[in-house]
C-alpha positions as CSV (number, residue, x, y, z in Angstrom):
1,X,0.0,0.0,0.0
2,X,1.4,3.4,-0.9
3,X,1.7,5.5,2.1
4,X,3.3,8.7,0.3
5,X,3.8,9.7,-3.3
6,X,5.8,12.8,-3.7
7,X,8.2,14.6,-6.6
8,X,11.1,12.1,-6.1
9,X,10.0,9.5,-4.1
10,X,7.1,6.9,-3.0
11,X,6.9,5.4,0.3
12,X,5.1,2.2,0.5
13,X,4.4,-0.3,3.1
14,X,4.0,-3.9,2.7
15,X,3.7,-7.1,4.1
16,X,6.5,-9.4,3.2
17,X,7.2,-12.9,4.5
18,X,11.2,-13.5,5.4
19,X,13.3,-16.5,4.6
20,X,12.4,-18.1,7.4
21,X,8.5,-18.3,6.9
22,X,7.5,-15.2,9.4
23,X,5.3,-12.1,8.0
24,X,6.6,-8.7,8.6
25,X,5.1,-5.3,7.8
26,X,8.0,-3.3,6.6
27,X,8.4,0.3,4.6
28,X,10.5,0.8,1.2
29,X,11.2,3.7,0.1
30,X,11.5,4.4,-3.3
31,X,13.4,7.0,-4.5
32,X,14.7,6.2,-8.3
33,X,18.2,5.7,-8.9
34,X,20.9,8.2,-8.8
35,X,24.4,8.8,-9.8
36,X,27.8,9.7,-8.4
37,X,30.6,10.9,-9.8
38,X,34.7,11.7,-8.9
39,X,36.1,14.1,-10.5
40,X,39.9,13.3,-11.6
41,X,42.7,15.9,-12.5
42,X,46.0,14.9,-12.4
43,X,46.7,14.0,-9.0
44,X,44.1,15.7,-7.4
45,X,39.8,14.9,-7.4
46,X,36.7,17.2,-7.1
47,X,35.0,16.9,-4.2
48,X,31.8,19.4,-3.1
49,X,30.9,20.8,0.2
50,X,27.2,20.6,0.2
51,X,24.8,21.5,2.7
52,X,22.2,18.8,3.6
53,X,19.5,19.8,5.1
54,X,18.3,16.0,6.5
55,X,21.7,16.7,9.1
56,X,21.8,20.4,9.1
57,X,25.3,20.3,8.1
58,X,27.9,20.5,5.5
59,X,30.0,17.6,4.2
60,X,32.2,16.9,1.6
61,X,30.8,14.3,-1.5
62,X,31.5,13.5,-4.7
63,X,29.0,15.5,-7.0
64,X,26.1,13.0,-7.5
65,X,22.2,13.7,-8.3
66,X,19.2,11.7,-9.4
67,X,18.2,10.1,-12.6
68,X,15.3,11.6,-14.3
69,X,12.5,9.6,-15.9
70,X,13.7,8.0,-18.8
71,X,17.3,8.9,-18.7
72,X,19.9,7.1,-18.8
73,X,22.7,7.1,-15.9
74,X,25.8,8.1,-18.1
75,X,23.2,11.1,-19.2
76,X,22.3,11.8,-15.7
77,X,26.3,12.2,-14.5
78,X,27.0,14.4,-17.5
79,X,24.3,16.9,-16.1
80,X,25.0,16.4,-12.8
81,X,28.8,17.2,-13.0
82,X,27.6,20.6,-14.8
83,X,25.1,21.4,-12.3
84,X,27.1,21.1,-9.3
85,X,31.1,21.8,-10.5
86,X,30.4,24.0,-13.5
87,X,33.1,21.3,-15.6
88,X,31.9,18.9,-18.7
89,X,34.1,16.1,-18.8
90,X,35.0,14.4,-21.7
91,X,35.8,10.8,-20.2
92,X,33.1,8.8,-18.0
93,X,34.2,5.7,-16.6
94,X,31.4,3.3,-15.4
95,X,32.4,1.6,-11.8
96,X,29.7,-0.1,-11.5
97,X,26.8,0.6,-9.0
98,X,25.4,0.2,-5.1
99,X,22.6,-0.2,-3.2
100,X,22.7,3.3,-0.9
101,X,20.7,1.7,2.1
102,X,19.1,-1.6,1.7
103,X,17.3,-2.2,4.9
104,X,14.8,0.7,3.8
105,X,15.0,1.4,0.2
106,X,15.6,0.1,-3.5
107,X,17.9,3.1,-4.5
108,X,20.7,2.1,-6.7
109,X,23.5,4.9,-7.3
110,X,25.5,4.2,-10.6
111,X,29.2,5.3,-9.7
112,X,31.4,7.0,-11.8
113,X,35.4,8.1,-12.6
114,X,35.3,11.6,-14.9
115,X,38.2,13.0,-16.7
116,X,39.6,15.9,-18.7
117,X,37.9,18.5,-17.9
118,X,36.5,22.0,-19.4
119,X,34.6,24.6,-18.1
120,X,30.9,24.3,-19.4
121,X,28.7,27.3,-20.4
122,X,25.4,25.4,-19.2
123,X,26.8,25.6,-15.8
124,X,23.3,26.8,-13.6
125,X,23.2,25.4,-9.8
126,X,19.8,24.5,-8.2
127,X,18.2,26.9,-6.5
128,X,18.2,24.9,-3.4
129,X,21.4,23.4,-3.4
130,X,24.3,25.5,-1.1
131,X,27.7,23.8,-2.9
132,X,31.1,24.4,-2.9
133,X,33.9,22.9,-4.9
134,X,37.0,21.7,-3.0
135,X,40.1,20.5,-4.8
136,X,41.2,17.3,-3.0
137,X,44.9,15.7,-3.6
138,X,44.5,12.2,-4.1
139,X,47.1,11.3,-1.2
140,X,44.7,12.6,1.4
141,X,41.4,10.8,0.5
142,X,42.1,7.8,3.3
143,X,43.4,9.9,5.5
144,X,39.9,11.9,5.1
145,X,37.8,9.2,5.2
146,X,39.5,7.7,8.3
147,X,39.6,10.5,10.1
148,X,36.1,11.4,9.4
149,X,36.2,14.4,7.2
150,X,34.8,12.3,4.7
151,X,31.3,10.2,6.0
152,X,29.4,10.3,3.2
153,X,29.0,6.3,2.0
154,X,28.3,7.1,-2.1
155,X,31.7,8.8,-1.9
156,X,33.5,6.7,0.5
157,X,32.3,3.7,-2.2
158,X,33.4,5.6,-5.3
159,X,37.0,6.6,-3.8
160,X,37.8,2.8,-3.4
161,X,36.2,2.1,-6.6
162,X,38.5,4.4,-8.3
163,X,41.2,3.8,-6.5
164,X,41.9,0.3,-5.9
């Protein structure tokens, strides 16, 4: 039974029976699939500081964003990348994808590398997204993560995807 239905998401709650026989009422939530990408130059990535308003804080991430209807993901990280770093990049490399939190919800983020970089004139932020662009040298990305300034999982996953 569908318990919300909103602009980006549905919430639904069901009743599933488990492995092991027992019926459960749970809730999915259903947001659509998204994407992530890192930013390479040289040796140093693209990270943003973004303000989320579901913590009240800022953190750094890897530019990422959500797959419209009908779009494919590789489309959906070429937009994204413009809309939050202002860069088109001329190499996407896929890195496969991940489930973001599978004890509530069926998102999948596709994860990618980016390359070779230029500035892009179809460069317009959301209105509601507060982001700034850090430059990141690549030596200091487990350093970051292990001491915390990193937390966000997409990017955590896409740093060892990239650079294992």
């Amino acid at each position: 039974m569908e318990i919300y239905s909103g602009k980006r998401l549905t919430v639904e709650k069901r009743e599933v029976i488990l492995p092991n026989g027992k019926k459960k009422e749970r809730v999915v939530v259903h947001p659509g699939g998204a994407v992530a990408i890192l930013p390479i130059e040289g040796d140093h990535c693209y990270l943003i500081k973004q303000y989320r308003f579901a913590i009240d804080d800022c953190i750094l991430e890897a530019p990422a964003g959500t797959i419209n209807k009908g779009e494919d993901p590789a489309e959906t990280a070429h937009r994204e990348l413009i809309e939050e770093t202002g860069m088109k990049a001329e190499t996407f490399v896929p890195k496969g994808w991940i489930y973001s939190s599978p004890g509530y919800t069926d998102e999948r983020i596709w994860l990618y590398l980016a390359r070779e970089f230029s500035p892009s004139s179809e460069y317009e932020m959301d209105d509601d997204e507060i982001i700034e662009v850090v430059r990141v040298p690549l030596r200091d990305l487990g350093s970051m993560i292990a001491d915390g300034r990193i937390v966000d999982a997409k990017t955590i996953c896409l740093i060892c995807r990239c650079l294992r």
